[in-house]
Structure formats: structure tokens, C-alpha cells
C-alpha positions, 0 to 999 in steps of 0.5 A: 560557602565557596562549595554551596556555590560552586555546586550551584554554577555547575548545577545550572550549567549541566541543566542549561546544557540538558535543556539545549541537548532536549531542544536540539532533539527535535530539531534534528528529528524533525530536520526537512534535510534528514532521512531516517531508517526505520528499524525492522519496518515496523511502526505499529509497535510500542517503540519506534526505532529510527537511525540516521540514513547512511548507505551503508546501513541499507539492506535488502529494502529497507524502508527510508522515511522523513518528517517534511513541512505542513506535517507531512510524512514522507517515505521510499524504499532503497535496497543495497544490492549486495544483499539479496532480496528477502521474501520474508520481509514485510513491505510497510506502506503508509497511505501519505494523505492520511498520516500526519505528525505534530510536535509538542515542544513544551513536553518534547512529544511527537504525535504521529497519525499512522494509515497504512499495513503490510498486505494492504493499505487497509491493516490499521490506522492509528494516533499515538504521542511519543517521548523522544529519546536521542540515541548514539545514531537516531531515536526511539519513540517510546509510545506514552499515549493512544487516542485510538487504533483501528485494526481495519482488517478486524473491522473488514473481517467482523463486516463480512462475518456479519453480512454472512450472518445475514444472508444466512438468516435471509435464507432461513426466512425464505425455508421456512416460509416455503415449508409453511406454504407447502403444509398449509398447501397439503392440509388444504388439498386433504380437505378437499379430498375428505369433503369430495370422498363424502358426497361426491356430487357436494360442490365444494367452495375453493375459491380460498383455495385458489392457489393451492392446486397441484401446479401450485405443488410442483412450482415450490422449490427449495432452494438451492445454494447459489454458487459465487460466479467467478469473476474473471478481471480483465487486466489487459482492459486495466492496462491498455492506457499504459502500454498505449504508445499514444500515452506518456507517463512522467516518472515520479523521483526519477528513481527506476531502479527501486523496487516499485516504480510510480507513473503519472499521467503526463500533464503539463501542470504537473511538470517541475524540474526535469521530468522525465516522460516516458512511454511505452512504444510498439514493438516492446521499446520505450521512448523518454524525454525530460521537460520542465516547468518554465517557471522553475530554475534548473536545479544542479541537485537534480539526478538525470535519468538516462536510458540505453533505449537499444538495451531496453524493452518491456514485455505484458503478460495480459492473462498474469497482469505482469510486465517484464522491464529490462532496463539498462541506464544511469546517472552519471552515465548510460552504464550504471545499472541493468537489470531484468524484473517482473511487475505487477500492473497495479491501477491507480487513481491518476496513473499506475504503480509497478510493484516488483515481484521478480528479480532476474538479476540485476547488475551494479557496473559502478560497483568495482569489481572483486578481481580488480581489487585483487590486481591493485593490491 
């Protein structure tokens, strides 16, 4: 009897701790202070796999997610410096406005609404459940269910075949209608001619014929294939307002050192804790200033952004759509980091997004140096 029961109490005390282990699961997933590291950029696969952020995990941009409150989804790129930059990594952008999560907590489900692709925003959209598996340093999301995937590029492509198809079918109309006209054109003109070759002094009715004479002939043309103009965008149009010095620009994170850079148009509603605000300024400089909501306490967690203005300039190349920043600036100090990139200008509804194509270099002056720990030891 002692065996039976004491078989009980640890059955019920390995479930107690089971059931803890699955509640704690979420909770620790779905933490606002945590940010996880999504294994190999892709999240359109039947497995997700997430591990705990850590610098020193990071490689060559690497893309950094969170699940934040109201059901939000969150996500940066960060990239260690050691490691060079990998063209053939595919960059995973999420459009934020249209994904979501929810959890389900009596199923230990997470479902995940996904917008976004690898070359557009446009690849694919989708909603998903998971089950949560906690792993020794993160999770994995194995899929159990799909109430939909949309591959929007298929969708764009299967548009586009079909519009072709359409003016194709438009085109073969118009051919064959013209060639209609053109026989009954020709057959009406041999008429005349056989009844004016029989009596040449017989007057002969065309007032049907109205349209069918010699000039009408020349007039009809086949037609010919219309040719698509090249469009010609004018970049330098799209980036005045950037590079206009009058303009100020507030620096979304502070973060200037990532891959791409996010500006908004400087408004004062839009201000919170120690904004940077920048510009553009003649002569290839940059101007800033920080400004905060008077409404909000400073806050100490806050990274200030300086920059070396005097090692600072930018150049715009109008005919490429590409700005070159070499930026030297930091945190702690104004001798963090300096580096030499190009970007591509892209317009946005409230501001602009540099997306960075080139690096020309990019150097680390927090990252002690090789031969001086050599000397130290």
C-alpha cells in the first residue's frame, strides 16, 4: 500500500511540475524584456526556430525579434562586426502593421499572422498555430495548423500573365476586325468595277459604298506593336526633401550604425525621450540636436547618439539614387565607430529608409586590438 501511494505523490508532484514547466513556456516567450534570434531568417517554414539573444550569437545580420504588448511583433537587424557581410543572405522584412500574434493558453498555441518576403514586402502573407517546445536556449514553433497562405508574388505574376492575355486577345480583335473591313472593302470596289466595265455609262448607286474608296484603302494600317517607353524616374525629385537643409529628420532607435537607417519627418508630436534630429546641410555636413517631450522624464536607459560632425559628411549620387554617409560617432564616446557606406534612397510614406548596399569599411575603436593583447600577456 505505502508503494501505490508513494507512486501517487511523485506522479502528482512530476505533473504539478510538468504543468508549471508549460505555463512558464510562454510566459518567458512572450516576456516584453526578451528578444530572440531567428535562426536562419526564415519564418515561412513549418518550424520556427528561436534562441535567446546574446551578442555573442550574432553574425553577419542577423535578424533580432520581440513579442510586445497589443500583440505586436517587433524586429531589428544587428550584425557582429567580425563577421563579414554575406550577400547571400536573404533580408526577412515583416510589414509590422499587418502582423500579429495571440496566445492560446489552454492549448499552449501561439498563432502568428505573418506580412512580409525576402525581395519585397509583397512575397507572402499568412496565419498559422503553433506548438511551443522550449529548447536548452529558445524554442521551436512546430506549425499544427493554417487557416491561409497567400503567395502574393504568385498572385502578382498569375495578374500580369492575365492582363497580358488580355491585351493580346484586344489586339487579336482589332486584326481581325481590320481584315474584315479590308475584304469587304476589296469586294465592294470589284463590284463597281464589274458593273462599270458592262455599261460604262450605267450609274452606279454607292451611296452604301460611301466609305469604301481608294483613300479609305490607304488609311487602314496594321497594327504595329507598341513598344513600352522607358521610364525614366527622377531620384533626385524623390530626394530633395531629404537632402533639403531647411528639412530635419528624427532618427528612429538612435541606431545609425545598423544596416539601414529609418527617418521621419521631424514633428513635435512625435517627440519622446531624447530624439535625435538631424539634417542634412550644404556642403556635404550634417547637423543634429536631440529634443524630448517635456511631458516625459528622462530616462537613464536611453543611448545618446553623438557624432564627430568634423568626420562627417554625406555625398548623392542623383543619376544611381545612392547616398555615401561616412559617419564617425558613439555612445560612450564620440570614438566608438566610423565607417564609409552607400545607400539606397528609398521614399516612404512619412520619411525615407537608407537601405545599405556597400560597405567600405567599417571600424570598431571599442574592440581592443589584437596586438594589445599580445603585450598584455
Amino acid at each position: 500500500m505505502n508503494k501505490y501511494l508513494k507512486t501517487a505523490i511523485l506522479l502528482l508532484v512530476f505533473s504539478q511540475i510538468d504543468a508549471q514547466n508549460i505555463a512558464y513556456r510562454p510566459n518567458e516567450l512572450l516576456a516584453l524584456s526578451k528578444r530572440w534570434i531567428l535562426v536562419n531568417n526564415k519564418i515561412d517554414k513549418n518550424e520556427i526556430f528561436l534562441t535567446s539573444y546574446k551578442t555573442s550569437k550574432l553574425k553577419a545580420n542577423t535578424f533580432v525579434m520581440s513579442f510586445v504588448s497589443g500583440g505586436k511583433i517587433e524586429y531589428d537587424y544587428e550584425t557582429n562586426f567580425s563577421f563579414k557581410s554575406d550577400t547571400r543572405i536573404e533580408f526577412l522584412d515583416i510589414v509590422t502593421d499587418e502582423s500579429s500574434w495571440e496566445f492560446d493558453s489552454l492549448n499552449n498555441q501561439i498563432s502568428l499572422t505573418i506580412k512580409g518576403g525576402y525581395s519585397s514586402l509583397e512575397d507572402f502573407k499568412f496565419k498559422r498555430s503553433y506548438k511551443i517546445e522550449r529548447i536548452s536556449d529558445g524554442f521551436i514553433l512546430h506549425k499544427v495548423g493554417e487557416e491561409f497562405y497567400e503567395d502574393l508574388k504568385q498572385k502578382a505574376r498569375t495578374e500580369k500573365i492575365q492582363l497580358a492575355l488580355l491585351k493580346k486577345n484586344e489586339t487579336a480583335v482589332q486584326i481581325k476586325q481590320i481584315v474584315s473591313e479590308k475584304q469587304h472593302i476589296a469586294q465592294a470596289i470589284v463590284v463597281v468595277d464589274n458593273v462599270a466595265q458592262k455599261d460604262p455609262n450605267t450609274q452606279v448607286n454607292t451611296a452604301n459604298l460611301s466609305t469604301l474608296t481608294t483613300s479609305t484603302i490607304v488609311e487602314v494600317k496594321p497594327v504595329e506593336a507598341k513598344i513600352t517607353p522607358v521610364i525614366v524616374v527622377d531620384y533626385a525629385a524623390l530626394s530633395k526633401d531629404l537632402l533639403d537643409k531647411s528639412k530635419r529628420w528624427m532618427l528612429v532607435k538612435n541606431k545609425i550604425e545598423r544596416n539601414d537607417i529609418f527617418l521621419t519627418i521631424y514633428d513635435e508630436s512625435k517627440l519622446t525621450i531624447n530624439n535625435l534630429i538631424m539634417s542634412f546641410d550644404t556642403e556635404g555636413k550634417i547637423a543634429y540636436d536631440y529634443e524630448s517631450d517635456p511631458k516625459v522624464r528622462i530616462c537613464a536607459g536611453v543611448d545618446f547618439l553623438d557624432i564627430d560632425t568634423d568626420e562627417t559628411s554625406w555625398e548623392y549620387n542623383a543619376e544611381r539614387n545612392i547616398v555615401t554617409l561616412t559617419l564617425k560617432g558613439g555612445y560612450a564616446s564620440l570614438d566608438d565607430f566610423k565607417f564609409k557606406r552607400d545607400y539606397w534612397v528609398e521614399t516612404v510614406e512619412d520619411g525615407y529608409i537608407l537601405r545599405k548596399l556597400k560597405e567600405y569599411y567599417f571600424t570598431d575603436f571599442r574592440k581592443p586590438m589584437k596586438n594589445e593583447k599580445k603585450l598584455s600577456h
